[in-house]
N, C-alpha and C positions, 0 to 999 in steps of 0.2 A: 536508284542507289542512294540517292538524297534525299531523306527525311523531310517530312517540311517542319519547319520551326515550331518548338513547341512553348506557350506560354508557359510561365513560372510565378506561382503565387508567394508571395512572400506572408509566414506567419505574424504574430502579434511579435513587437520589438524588432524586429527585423527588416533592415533597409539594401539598395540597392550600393556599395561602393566601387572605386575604380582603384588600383593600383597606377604605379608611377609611370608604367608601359601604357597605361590608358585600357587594361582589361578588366573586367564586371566580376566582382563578387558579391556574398549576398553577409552583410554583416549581421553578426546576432544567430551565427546557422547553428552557433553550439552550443550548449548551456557551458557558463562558465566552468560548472562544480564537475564537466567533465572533462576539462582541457587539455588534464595529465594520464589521464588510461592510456593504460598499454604504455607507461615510457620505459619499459624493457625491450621493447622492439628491437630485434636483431636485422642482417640482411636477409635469415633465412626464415622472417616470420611469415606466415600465413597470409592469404590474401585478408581468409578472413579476419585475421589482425589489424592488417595494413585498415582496413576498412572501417573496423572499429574505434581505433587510434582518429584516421585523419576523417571523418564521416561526412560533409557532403562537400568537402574537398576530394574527397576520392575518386570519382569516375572520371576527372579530368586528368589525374594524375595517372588511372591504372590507363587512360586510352594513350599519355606519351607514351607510356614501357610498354604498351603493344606495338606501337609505332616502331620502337626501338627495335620491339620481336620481327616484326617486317621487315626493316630492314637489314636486322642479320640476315634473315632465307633470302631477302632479295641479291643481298654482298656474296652469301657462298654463290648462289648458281652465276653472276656475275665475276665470282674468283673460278666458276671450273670454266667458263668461257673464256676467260686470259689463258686459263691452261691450255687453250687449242692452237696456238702459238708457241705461247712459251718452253713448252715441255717438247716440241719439236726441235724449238731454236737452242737449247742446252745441250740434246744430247748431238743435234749437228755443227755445233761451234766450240762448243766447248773443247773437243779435242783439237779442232782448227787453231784455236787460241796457244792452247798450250805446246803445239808443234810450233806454234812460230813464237817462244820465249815469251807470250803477253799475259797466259792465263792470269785469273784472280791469284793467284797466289803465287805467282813470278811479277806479275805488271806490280808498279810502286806509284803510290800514291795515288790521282782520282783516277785514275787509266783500270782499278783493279773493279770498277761499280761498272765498266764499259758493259759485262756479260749482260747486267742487268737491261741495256737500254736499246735503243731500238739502231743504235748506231753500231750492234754489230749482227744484226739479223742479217743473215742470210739471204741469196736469192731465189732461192730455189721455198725459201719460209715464206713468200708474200701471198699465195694466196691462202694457209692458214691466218698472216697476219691483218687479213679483211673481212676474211670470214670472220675473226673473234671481233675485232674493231666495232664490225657493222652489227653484230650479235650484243655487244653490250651495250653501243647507242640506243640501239630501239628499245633493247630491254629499259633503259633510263625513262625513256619516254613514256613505256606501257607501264611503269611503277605509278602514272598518277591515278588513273581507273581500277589496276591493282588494288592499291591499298584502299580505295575508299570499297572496293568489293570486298574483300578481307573482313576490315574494317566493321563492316555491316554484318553478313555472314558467318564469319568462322569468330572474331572477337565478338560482334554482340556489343559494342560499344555504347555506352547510354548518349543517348539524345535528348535527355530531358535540360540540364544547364548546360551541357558542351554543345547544343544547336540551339540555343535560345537568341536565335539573329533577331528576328525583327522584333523583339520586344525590344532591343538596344536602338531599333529605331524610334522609338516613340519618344518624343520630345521631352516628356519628362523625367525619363529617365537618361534616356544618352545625352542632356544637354549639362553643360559645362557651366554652373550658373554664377559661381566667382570671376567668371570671364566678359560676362554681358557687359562692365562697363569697354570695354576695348572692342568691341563690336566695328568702331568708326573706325580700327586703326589696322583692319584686317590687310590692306596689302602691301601698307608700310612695313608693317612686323614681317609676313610673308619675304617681302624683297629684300629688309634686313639678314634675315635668317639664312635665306637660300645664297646672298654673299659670303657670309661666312663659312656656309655650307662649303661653296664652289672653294674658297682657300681653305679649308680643313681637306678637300680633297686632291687639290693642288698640290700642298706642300709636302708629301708624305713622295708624290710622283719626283718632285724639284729634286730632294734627298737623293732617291735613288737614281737619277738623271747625272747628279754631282757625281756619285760612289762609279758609275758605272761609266760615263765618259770622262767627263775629267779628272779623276783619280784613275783612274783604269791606263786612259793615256799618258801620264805621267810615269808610271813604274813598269810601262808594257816590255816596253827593249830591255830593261834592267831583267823582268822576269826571264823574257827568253836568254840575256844572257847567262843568266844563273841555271836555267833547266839544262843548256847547252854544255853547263861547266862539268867538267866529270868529276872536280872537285868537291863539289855541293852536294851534299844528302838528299837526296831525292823529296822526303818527308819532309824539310824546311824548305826544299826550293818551291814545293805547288801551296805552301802553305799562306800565300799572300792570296791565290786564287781562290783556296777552301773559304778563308778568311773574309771576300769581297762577297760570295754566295753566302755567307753566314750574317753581313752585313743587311743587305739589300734586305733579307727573307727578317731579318729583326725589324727591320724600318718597318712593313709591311703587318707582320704580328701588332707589333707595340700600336701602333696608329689604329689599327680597326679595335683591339682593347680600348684605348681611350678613347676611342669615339664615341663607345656604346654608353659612356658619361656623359660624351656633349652631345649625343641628339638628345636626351633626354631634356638639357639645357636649349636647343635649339627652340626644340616642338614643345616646351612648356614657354618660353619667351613670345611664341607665334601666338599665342592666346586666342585659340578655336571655340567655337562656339557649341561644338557637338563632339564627343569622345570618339565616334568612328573618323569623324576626321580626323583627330588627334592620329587613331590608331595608325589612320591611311599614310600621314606624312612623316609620322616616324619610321614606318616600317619601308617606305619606299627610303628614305634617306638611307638606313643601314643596308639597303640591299644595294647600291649602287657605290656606295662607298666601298662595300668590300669587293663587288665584281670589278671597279675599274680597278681597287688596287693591285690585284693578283692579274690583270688583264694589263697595265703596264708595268707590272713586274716583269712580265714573259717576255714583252713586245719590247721593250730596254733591255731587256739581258739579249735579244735575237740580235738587236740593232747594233750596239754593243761591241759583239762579237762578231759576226758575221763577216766583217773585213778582215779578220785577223786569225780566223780559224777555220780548218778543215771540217770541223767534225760537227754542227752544228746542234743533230740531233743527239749527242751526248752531253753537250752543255746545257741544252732547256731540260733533259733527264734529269740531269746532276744538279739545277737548278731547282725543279719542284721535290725533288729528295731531301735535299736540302733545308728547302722551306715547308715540307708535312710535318718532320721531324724538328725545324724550332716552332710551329705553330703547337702542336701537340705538346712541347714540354714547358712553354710557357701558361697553357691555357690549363693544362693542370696544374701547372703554381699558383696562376692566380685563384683558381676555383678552391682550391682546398686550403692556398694559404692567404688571401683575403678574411674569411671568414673564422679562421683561428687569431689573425691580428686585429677584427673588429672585437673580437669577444675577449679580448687580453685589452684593449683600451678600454668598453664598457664595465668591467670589471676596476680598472681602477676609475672610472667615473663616484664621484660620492654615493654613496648605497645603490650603487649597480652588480650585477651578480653578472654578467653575461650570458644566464642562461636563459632567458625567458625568451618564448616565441618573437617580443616585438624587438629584440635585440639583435638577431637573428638575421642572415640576410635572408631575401626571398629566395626560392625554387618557383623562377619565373618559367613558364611552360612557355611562352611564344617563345623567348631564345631561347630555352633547351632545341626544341622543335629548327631552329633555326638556325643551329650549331653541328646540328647531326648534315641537314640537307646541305649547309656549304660542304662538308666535307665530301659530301658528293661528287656535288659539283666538281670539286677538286679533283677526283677520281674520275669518271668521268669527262674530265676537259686532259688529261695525261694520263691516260689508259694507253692512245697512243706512241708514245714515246716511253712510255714505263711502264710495262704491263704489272707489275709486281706490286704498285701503288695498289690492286685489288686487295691482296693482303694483307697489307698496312692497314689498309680502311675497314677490313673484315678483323682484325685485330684489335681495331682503334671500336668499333661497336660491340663485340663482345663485351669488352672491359668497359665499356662505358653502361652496359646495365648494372653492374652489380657498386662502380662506382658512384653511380646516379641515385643508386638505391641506398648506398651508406651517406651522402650529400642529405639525403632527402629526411635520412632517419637519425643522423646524429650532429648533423652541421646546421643544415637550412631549417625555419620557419615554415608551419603550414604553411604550402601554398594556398595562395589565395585567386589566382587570375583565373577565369579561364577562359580559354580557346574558342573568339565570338566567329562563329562560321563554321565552326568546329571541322571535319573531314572536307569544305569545301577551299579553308584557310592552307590544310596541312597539302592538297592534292596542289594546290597554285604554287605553292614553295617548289615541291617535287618537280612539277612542268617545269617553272621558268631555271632552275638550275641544269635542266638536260636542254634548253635552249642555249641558255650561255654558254655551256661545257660544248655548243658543238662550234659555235663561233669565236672562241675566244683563241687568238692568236700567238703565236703560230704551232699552236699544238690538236687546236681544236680540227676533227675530222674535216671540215667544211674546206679549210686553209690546204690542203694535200692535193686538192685540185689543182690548186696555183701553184704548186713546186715550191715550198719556199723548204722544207725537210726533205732529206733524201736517207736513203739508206745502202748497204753499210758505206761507213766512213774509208778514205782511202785509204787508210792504213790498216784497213780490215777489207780490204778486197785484193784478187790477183789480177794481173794485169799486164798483158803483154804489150812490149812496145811498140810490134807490129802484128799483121795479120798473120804473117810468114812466119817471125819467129816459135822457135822450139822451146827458147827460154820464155820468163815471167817473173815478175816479182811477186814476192809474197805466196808461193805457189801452194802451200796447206791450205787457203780462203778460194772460197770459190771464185771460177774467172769471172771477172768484168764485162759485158759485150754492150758498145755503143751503135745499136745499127748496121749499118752499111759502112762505120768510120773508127778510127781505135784511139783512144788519147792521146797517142803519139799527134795524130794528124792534126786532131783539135787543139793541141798545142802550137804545134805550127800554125796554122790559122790567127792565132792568139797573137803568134810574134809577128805575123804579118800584118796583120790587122792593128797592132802596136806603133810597128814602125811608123818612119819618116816620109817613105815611098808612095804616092797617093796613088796608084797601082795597083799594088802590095795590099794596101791598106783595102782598097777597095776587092780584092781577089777575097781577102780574110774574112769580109764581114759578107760579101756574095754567100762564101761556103755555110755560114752559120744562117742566111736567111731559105738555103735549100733545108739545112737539116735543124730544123727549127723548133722538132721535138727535142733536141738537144737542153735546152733550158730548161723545161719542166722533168727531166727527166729524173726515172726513182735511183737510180744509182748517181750516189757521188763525183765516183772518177770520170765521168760523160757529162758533168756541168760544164760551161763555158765559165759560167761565172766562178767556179771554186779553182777550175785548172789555173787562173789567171796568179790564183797567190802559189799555189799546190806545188809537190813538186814534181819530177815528172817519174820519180820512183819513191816508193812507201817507205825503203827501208834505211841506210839513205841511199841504196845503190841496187839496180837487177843482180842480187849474190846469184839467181845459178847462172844468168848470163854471163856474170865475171868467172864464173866456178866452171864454164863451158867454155868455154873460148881459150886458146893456146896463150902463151908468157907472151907474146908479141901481136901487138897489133900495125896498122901501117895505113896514114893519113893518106893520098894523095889527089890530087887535082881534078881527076874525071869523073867520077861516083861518089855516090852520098849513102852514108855519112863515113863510112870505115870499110875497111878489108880484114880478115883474119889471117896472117899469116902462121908458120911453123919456128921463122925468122923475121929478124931485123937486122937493118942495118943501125949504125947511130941518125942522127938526126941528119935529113937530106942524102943520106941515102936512099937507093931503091929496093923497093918489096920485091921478093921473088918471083911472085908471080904477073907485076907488073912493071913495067918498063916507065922509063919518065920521072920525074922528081915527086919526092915523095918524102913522107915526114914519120918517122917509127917513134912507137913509146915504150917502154916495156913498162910489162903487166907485176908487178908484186902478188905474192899469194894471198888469200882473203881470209882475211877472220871478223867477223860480225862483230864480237865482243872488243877485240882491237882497236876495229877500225871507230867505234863508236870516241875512243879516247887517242885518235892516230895523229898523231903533228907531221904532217909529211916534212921530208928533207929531203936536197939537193942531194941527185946523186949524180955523177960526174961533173962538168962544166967549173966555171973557176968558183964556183959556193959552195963546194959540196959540205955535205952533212949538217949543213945549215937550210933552218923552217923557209917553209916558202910558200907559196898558194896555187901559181903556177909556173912554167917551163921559162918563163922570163926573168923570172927572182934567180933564177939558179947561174948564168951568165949563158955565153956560147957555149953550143953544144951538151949544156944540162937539162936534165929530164927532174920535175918533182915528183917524189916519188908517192904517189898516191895509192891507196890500195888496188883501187879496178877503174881506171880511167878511160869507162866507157861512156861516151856522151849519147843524150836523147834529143839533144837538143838541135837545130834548124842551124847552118851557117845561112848568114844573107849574102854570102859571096860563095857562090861554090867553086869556084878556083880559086881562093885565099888558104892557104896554109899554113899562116904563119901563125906562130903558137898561140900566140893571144885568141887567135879564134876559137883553135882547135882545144884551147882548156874549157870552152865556154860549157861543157858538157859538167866537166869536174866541177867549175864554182857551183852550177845552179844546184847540184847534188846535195854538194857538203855545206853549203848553206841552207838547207831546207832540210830539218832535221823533227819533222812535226812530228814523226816515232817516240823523240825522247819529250814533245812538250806537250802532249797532250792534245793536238792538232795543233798548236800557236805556232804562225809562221813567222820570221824574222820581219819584224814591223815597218823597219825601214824601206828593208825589201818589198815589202809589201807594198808601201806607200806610193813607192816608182810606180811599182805596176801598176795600182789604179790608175793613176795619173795617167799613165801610157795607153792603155787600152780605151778605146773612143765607146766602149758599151758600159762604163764602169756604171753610171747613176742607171741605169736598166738591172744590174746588179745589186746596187747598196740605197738606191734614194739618197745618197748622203753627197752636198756638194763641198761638203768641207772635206770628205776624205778623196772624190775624183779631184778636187781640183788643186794644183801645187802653189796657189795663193791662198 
């Protein structure tokens, strides 16, 4: 399927040249008196136009925009394999969503893209969501033998300049001869280069390291208290968060644009002896520049976040969403508005007109070729977490032939490079981008082994507090099942394993080394490590458990955690159906939308009608009046009664409100927990946020 190289005679006047990327043209290929035919070229001229116009610039040009034809049919049959998920997960969640007030067009602000991401698929969707997964990985993989069969085959691609390799070996021609005196200083310049290299690639990472921890920690508590506030618009409360994704993915864009200036400065400073070198170390530069960027983009936004949020796989969603769409609309600014403000300075230059070819920027074919397969890669490495990125990327190629093709015909200069390797250059691009796309963290297929994404997010899953129970939260989302264990229990665990008691502590973390598939596990609400911030109900409370249960419930001293009575007494009363001292709350009626903005207040005891938090603000004998003050949560004294215990259910509730933030759990809160739980850095790697020094 690989041609062997074909030599190339050069006519009388006509010489070998290289362009600034360091690729071979042949100077003198046109007669000058024809330089201007055909400048009425349209997009929709003829090949054989195009070919008479650009003439032995043309095969190198017509083989990109086969390329390009490639990989449109590669993008569709790769967009109907996201459809074998997708189109499942829509028409089974979709209505889940909108029964429980979140759909896209109830949820407000980044909560309304959730449909989109993997953070609300279904469980009953996972094996469509592996099947399509594993179906477009390989498909990435078999695009590099693809196309060069294609390529040969159905295009017909000329082999005579676009595979002329080893004539570019021959010393006299691939050698660099303005270079020869610095011959002595090759690994001085090398070591110079490749330091600057390493901080051009550093400092772009430092940026978003600044943006994403220490700005992030700085305004974290301020955000959740403003998501939390019922007073705040929803649209300006997420919009520091929109704002920090819109941040990060600019550092990111901006930096690999300016870079494709400074390699160019790097690898002509190195002063190589031979152009395929040249070509070798620029092209490896760009290629690692842009994969670490976008590989610590992901891996800082996981790190980031992860302490502080439920929902993990809707933030690296909402992240690369984020960052297709400002790479796309800056790199179309720059491509079509660079070269309208080159030709508007040349123009007033003294007797410059702007229009001539050498005025003109190039239509460099290695980075056109090189612009299409990251965007691959892109695809490809978050196909997983956002299947719909297929579409964007099948949208984003369409319109890139016919834009490439007005670039080519009314913007850019003949090109002149072409493609030394020709099909063997463009299939190595294709490989190494469905290598990286499957390791790149933590979205990449590879990383799903190690559990570090789960799906769906707790607030899109139901979830009963116990085995027994009849009630559930969130009951429109499919149940939750951990094993042989229910969240309720792994919760407890957590508080035991927390505590002070080296007993306790050691029962908590026994349980979790029995059920050990617990950590890698694909469901959310059955992590150890996410229950640790989580809270122990989605909504912020079991509504039909509150909505089932009679006006009175009834603490007392022998069973765990509650009784349901018919009646109550007041407080230190006894329950009817039990004897012995005993502690009653009454139940308030439930409203979702209420309770989201409820101040509870004191009803009876000497505070009444005054805010409170719980049963001890109010004085003797006061109850706060809470909407459904049903606890989930563990006493470490089971014959303790006294209210402070007994609210412990209510604070952990009404303090965990990750429904209204987008998964962001109260940071403070959060903080304690790390600290407390002895698994934390088994969780985060992070010793600055397990430890309270």
């Amino acid at each position: 399927l690989l041609p062997p190289s074909t030599h190339v005679e050069l006519g009388d006047n006509q010489s070998w040249k290289f362009t600034s990327t360091g690729m071979p043209y042949i100077e003198g290929a046109e007669d000058a008196s024809q330089e201007h035919v055909k400048t009425n070229l349209t997009l929709f001229s003829s090949t054989r136009d195009m070919e008479e116009y650009f003439g032995s610039s043309w095969p190198p040009v017509r083989q990109y925009f086969n390329f390009v034809k490639f990989i449109i049919a590669l993008n569709i049959v790769i967009f109907l394999f996201s459809l074998i998920s997708f189109v499942p997960h829509v028409n089974n969640t979709l209505p889940r969503l909108n029964a429980a007030g979140v759909g896209p067009s109830q949820a407000k602000g980044m909560r309304m893209l959730d449909i989109l991401f993997l953070a609300t698929f279904q469980a009953s969707n996972d094996d469509n969501w592996v099947a399509a997964v594993s179906l477009i990985t390989s498909l990435g993989f078999l695009a590099c033998p693809l196309y060069v069969a294609v390529s040969v085959f159905y295009f017909k691609d000329s082999v005579t300049a676009a595979q002329a390799f080893e004539q570019f070996q021959d010393p006299n021609i691939d050698a660099i001869h303005e270079n020869k005196a610095y011959a002595d200083q090759k690994w001085m310049r090398l070591a110079a280069s490749y330091t600057v290299f390493v901080f051009c690639l550093g400092l772009p990472i430092v940026v978003m390291y600044l943006l994403l921890f220490i700005a992030l920690s700085n305004f974290m508590q301020g955000e959740y208290d403003r998501l939390t506030n019922p007073d705040i618009n929803y649209s300006s409360a997420d919009a520091l968060q929109t704002l920090l994704g819109v941040g990060v993915s600019f550092v990111v864009t901006i930096s690999n644009t300016v870079f494709e200036y400074g390699v160019l400065l790097l690898t002509q400073f190195e002063k190589h002896q031979r152009w395929s070198v040249y070509r070798r170390h620029r092209l490896v530069k760009m290629v690692v520049f842009r994969l670490i960027n976008i590989m610590a983009l992901l891996a800082l936004r996981y790190y980031a976040d992860v302490a502080w949020y439920t929902c993990m796989s809707s933030r690296i969603g909402f992240q690369v969403f984020i960052y297709i769409i400002m790479d796309l609309t800056i790199n179309n600014l720059i491509e079509f508005g660079s070269p309208a403000l080159s030709a508007l300075l040349n123009r007033r230059k003294p007797g410059g007109e702007g229009s001539s070819d050498q005025d003109k920027p190039e239509f460099e074919l290695t980075d056109e070729y090189f612009e299409v397969v990251y965007r691959q890669y892109i695809m490809l490495m978050s196909v997983s977490v956002f299947p719909m990125i297929t579409a964007i990327t099948l949208l984003t190629n369409i319109l890139e032939y016919p834009l490439d093709k007005m670039r080519l015909v009314h913007i850019c200069g003949k090109p002149k490079g072409l493609t030394v390797g020709g099909k063997r250059t463009i299939a190595a691009f294709l490989l190494i981008a469905s290598l990286a796309a499957l390791i790149t963290f933590p979205a990449g297929p590879v990383w799903f082994r190690s559990g570090y994404l789960c799906w769906p997010c707790p607030e899109y899953s139901q979830i009963r507090p116990s085995l027994s129970s009849n009630a559930s939260c969130l009951p429109s989302f499919e149940e939750i099942t951990c094993g042989n264990t229910t969240t309720s229990e792994i919760r407890a665990n957590i508080a035991r394993a927390s505590g002070g008691d080296a007993a306790q502590q050691a029962l908590g973390l026994a349980f979790f080394d029995v059920n050990a598939d617990l950590w890698g596990s694909r469901r959310c609400a059955c992590r150890p490590c996410l229950n640790v911030i989580s809270c122990g109900c989605a909504e912020p409370i079991f509504k039909d458990e509150c909505d089932s249960v009679p006006q009175f419930e009834c603490w007392f001293n022998e069973s765990y955690p509650r009784i349901q009575a018919s009646a109550c007494g007041s407080v230190g009363d006894a329950c009817p159906y039990v004897g012995g001292p005993t502690v009653g709350k009454v139940r308030s009626d439930y409203s979702y939308v209420e309770a989201q903005e409820h101040t509870p207040l004191c009803q009876e005891g000497g505070n009444t009608s005054q805010p409170c938090t719980k049963d001890s603000d109010c004085g003797e004998g006061g109850l706060c009046g809470t909407y459904c003050p049903l606890s989930t949560a563990p006493r470490t004294n089971q014959s303790d009664t006294t209210e402070a215990t007994l609210a412990v259910g209510n604070v952990e509730c009404w303090n965990c409100k990750e429904d209204l933030t987008f998964g962001l759990v109260n940071p403070s809160v959060a903080k304690a927990a790390w600290e407390a739980v002895p698994f934390c850095y088994r969780c985060l790697q992070s010793s600055y946020t397990c430890s309270a020094q």
